[in-house]
C-alpha positions in Angstrom: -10.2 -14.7 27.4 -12.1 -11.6 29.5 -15.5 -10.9 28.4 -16.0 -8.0 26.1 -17.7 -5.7 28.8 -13.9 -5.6 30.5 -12.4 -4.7 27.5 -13.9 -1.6 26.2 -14.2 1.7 27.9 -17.3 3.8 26.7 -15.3 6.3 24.6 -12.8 6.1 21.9 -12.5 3.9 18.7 -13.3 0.6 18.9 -12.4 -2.7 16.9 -14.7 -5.8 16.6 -13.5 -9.1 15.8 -14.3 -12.7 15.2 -13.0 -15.4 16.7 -12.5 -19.3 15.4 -14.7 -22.0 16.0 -14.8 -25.5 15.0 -18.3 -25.6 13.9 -18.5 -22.8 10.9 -16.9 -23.8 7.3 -14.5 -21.3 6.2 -17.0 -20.8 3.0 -19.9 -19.8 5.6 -17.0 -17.3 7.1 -16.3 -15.7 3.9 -19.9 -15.8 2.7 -20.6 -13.9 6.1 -18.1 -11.3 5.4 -19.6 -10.6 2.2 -22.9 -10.5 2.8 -23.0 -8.4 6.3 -20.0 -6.0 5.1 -20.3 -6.6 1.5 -16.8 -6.4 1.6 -15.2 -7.9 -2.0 -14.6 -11.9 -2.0 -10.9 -11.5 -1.9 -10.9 -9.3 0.9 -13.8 -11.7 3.1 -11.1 -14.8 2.2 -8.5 -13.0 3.7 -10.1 -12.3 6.9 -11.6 -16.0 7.1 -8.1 -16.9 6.8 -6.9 -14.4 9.5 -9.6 -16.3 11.9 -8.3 -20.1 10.5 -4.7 -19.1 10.9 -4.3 -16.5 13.4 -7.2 -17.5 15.8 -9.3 -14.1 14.8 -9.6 -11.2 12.7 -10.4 -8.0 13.3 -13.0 -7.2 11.1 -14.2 -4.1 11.3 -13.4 -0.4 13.6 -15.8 2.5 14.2 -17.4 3.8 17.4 -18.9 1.4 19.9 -22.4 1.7 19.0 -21.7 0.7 15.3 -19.4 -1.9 17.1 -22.3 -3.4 19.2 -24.2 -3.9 15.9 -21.4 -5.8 14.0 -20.8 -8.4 17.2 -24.7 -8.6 17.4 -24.7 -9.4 13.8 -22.1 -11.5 13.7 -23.2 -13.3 17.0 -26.7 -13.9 14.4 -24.8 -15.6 11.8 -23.5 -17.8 14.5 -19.6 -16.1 14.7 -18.0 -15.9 18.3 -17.4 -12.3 18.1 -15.7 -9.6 20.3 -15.0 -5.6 21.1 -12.6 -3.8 22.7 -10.9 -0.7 22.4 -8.9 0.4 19.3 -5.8 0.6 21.1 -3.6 0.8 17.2 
């Protein structure tokens, strides 16, 4: 996979999103997706299962200083996490 720096251009929307790993439980996922975006349990469940079936999920879209934030924050829950360009 290319690193994120290679992926995003410094203007435009951007998209972050997190990856799978084989060390998180999908519980901790969803519990992450709640707690950092407070987003409602059955929409955290369905992004956790985005990541366990799909490989990721794109998780949330803004500019790329408020996308910066959520990989940092995601990167301190212990979530591989990406950004790149909003391309959609």
């Amino acid at each position: 996979l290319p690193e994120a720096e290679e992926l995003v251009s410094t203007d435009g929307p951007c998209i972050s999103s997190v990856w799978i790993d084989r060390v998180n439980l999908l519980s901790y996922v969803t519990y992450v997706f709640m707690t950092y975006f407070h987003y409602p349990r059955e929409k955290a469940e369905s992004l956790m299962m985005h990541v366990h079936q799909d490989g990721r999920a794109v998780v949330s879209a803004g500019s790329r200083d408020e996308m910066e934030r959520d990989v940092a924050a995601m990167h301190s829950y212990g979530l591989w996490a990406t950004l790149a360009k909003d391309d959609s």
